[in-house]
Structure formats: structure tokens, C-alpha cells
C-alpha positions, 0 to 999 in steps of 0.5 A, a space after each residue: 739844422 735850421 733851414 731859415 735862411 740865413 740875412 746874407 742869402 735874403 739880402 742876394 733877392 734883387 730890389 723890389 722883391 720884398 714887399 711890405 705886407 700892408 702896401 698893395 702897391 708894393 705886393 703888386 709891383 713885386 709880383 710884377 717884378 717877379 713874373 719879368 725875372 721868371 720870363 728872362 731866365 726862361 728866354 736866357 736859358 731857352 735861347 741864350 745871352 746873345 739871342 735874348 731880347 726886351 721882346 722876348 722877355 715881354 712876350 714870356 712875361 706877357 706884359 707890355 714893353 712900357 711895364 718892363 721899362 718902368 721896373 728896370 729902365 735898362 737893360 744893365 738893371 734888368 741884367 744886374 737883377 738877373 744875376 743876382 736872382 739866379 743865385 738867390 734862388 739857388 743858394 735859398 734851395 741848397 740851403 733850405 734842403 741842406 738845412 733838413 740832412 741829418 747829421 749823419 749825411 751831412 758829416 759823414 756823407 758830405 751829402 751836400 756835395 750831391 744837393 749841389 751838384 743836381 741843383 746845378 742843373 736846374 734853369 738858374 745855374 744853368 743860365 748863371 753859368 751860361 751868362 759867366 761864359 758869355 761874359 768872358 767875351 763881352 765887356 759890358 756884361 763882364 763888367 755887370 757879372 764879375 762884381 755879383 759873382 765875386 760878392 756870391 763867391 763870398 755869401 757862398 764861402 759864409 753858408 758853407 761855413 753855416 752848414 759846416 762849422 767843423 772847418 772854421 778852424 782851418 779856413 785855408 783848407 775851406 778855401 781850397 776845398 770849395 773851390 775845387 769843389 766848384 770846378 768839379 761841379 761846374 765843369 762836370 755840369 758845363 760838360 754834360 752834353 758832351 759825355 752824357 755819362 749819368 753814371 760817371 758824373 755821380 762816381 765823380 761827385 761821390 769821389 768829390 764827397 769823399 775827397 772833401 771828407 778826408 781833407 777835413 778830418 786830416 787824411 790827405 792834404 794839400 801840398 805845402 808850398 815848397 811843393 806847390 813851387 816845385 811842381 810849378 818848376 817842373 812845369 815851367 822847364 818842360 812847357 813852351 807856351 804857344 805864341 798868343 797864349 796868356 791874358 787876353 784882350 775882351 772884346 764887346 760882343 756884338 749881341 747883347 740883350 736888346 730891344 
């Protein structure tokens, strides 16, 4: 498999990033541009989304307050430019290791399950995850995050079927796989400190690997959905939802990302 990512990937590098090789002007604002995302996503998964401030950045970036306002004016573009970056680097590595798996590996192994579950503990997902969560009780940054991370979930689904082409004919099952895929990752790395379990975690994400297998090649099956309606049904006679529970109104918090 080639390793050459693919456009969508290199249109997910925020703006600024991609120089024209015969302007100095340009390469010398990308580095700089470079050297402030670098700085934010060291502060962000260092001290927090809440504890992160334009002062910390400029001091990790060693530049001055004035150089980090030129590049990104607010804190909204510096934010929308985070995001976005710390998804591109993620998706340019599982693609470019995924793109060196032999084809033993890659069909028969679903090893790609296991690249991106250590991927997502690298600084980037970490932070990319930490800014999902804090989004969920600040308006203004669930109003930046939501939108990159509903195109990512898009460029997400279309390198996947890159990398797996077996599943363009059924793309319900990609679906549901994928997602289930990205709880189980996701949710195993957000509970790492809590169980501290290296050895579990990887039965898991072999179980998953395994699982995403037999679902491609028809040895087991969602259910349809009579079943889906039966099982919510049963749920539904049996469970009395607590008072206050449901939808939830999302309050600004009170830090953001400031001066």
C-alpha cells in the first residue's frame, strides 16, 4: 500500500502551514506558525484546556505576545487551528505507518486497530480528546470543536475506506464498526489511569481486531432492526430514568484559554 497521504488528510494542516518553496517570507511564517501549535498542544496536554493561557504558549514557543497575536489574532483562531492540527498529525501517522502493513496484517490481522490504539496515546490525541471533554461544558469551545470534529469523523470514515477498500460494499457495517471501534479506543485510553491495566487494555484491542474481522467477512452481525426495537423495548419497561436526567443545558465555563 502507498503511504502518500491522501488530499483529504493535507487539506486537515491548518492554514499557513504549507509554504510555497520559493517565498522565504512564507517558510519563515510557517515555522513560526509551526513552533505556536507545537508550544499550545505541549501547555494544553501539560496543564489543561482550562489552565492554558496566551502566556504560557508564548513562553514554551519563546516568542513574544505580539508574534503570537499576528499569526492567530484570537484566541478562537488560535483554538480552530489547534484542533485541527492535532488531528492532522494523527491521521498523516496512522496513515503513513498504516501504508507500510503488509497485506497479511492488514486483512487478516485488522492490525491497524493496534496502530491506532498506541497512537492514541501520543500528545495530540490526548489533547484532542482533553479539549472533546472540556467542550461538553463550554459553549464557546463546543461551538469551535463540534464542526472540525464532525468534518474529521468524515476524513476519518474516507481513509479508512483507503486503507480497507473490502468494506465499500457494505457501508452500514463500516459504520457501525468504526464507531464501535472508536468508543472502545477512546474510552479505553480516557480510562487508563483509572485501571492501569497494560495487559487487559491490549486483550481488549486484540478482542476488537478480532471482532472488526469476523463482522467484514459475515461471521457475526449487527442486529436488525426489529431486534434493535425489541432490546430498546425491553429497556424502556424496565428503566425509570432518574429526575434531571437526559439533555442538558451547556453552560460557559468559566476559564477559557486567555491572556
Amino acid at each position: 500500500m502507498s503511504s502518500e497521504l491522501s488530499v483529504a488528510i493535507q487539506e486537515l494542516a491548518p492554514d499557513g502551514l504549507s509554504p510555497r518553496p520559493d517565498s522565504q517570507q512564507e517558510q519563515k511564517s510557517s515555522k513560526t506558525r509551526e513552533t505556536i501549535l507545537e508550544a499550545a498542544l505541549d501547555c494544553l496536554a501539560e496543564h489543561g484546556y482550562a489552565n492554558t493561557t496566551h502566556s504560557l504558549i508564548c513562553q514554551q514557543a519563546k516568542i513574544s505576545r505580539g508574534a503570537l497575536l499576528h499569526h492567530y489574532p484570537t484566541s478562537q483562531d488560535l483554538m480552530v487551528a489547534v484542533i485541527d492540527y492535532a488531528f492532522y498529525k494523527h491521521m498523516a501517522a496512522f496513515s503513513q505507518m498504516v501504508g507500510t502493513l503488509t497485506e497479511e496484517n492488514r486483512q487478516n490481522r485488522n492490525t491497524a486497530i493496534a496502530i491506532d490504539w498506541q497512537l492514541c496515546q501520543s500528545r495530540e490525541m490526548q489533547v484532542y480528546l482533553e479539549m472533546r471533554v472540556a467542550a461538553r461544558t463550554n459553549s464557546e469551545l463546543r461551538a469551535m470543536f463540534l464542526p472540525r470534529a464532525r468534518h474529521h469523523d468524515l476524513v476519518w470514515k474516507e481513509e479508512l475506506l483507503k486503507v480497507f477498500p473490502e468494506w465499500r460494499d457494505n457501508m452500514r457495517k463500516l459504520d457501525l464498526t468504526r464507531r464501535l471501534t472508536r468508543a472502545i479506543i477512546e474510552g479505553l485510553t480516557m480510562s487508563r489511569e483509572l485501571w492501569r491495566d497494560s495487559d487487559a487494555e491490549w486483550a481488549l484491542i486484540a478482542f476488537t481486531a478480532d471482532m472488526a474481522l469476523k463482522i467484514r467477512l459475515g461471521d457475526l452481525d449487527f442486529p436488525s432492526a426489529e431486534q434493535i426495537e425489541a432490546f430498546k423495548q425491553s429497556a424502556s419497561a424496565n428503566v425509570k430514568m432518574p429526575r434531571g436526567s437526559g439533555s442538558k443545558t451547556v453552560r460557559p465555563s468559566r476559564k477559557k484559554v486567555s491572556g
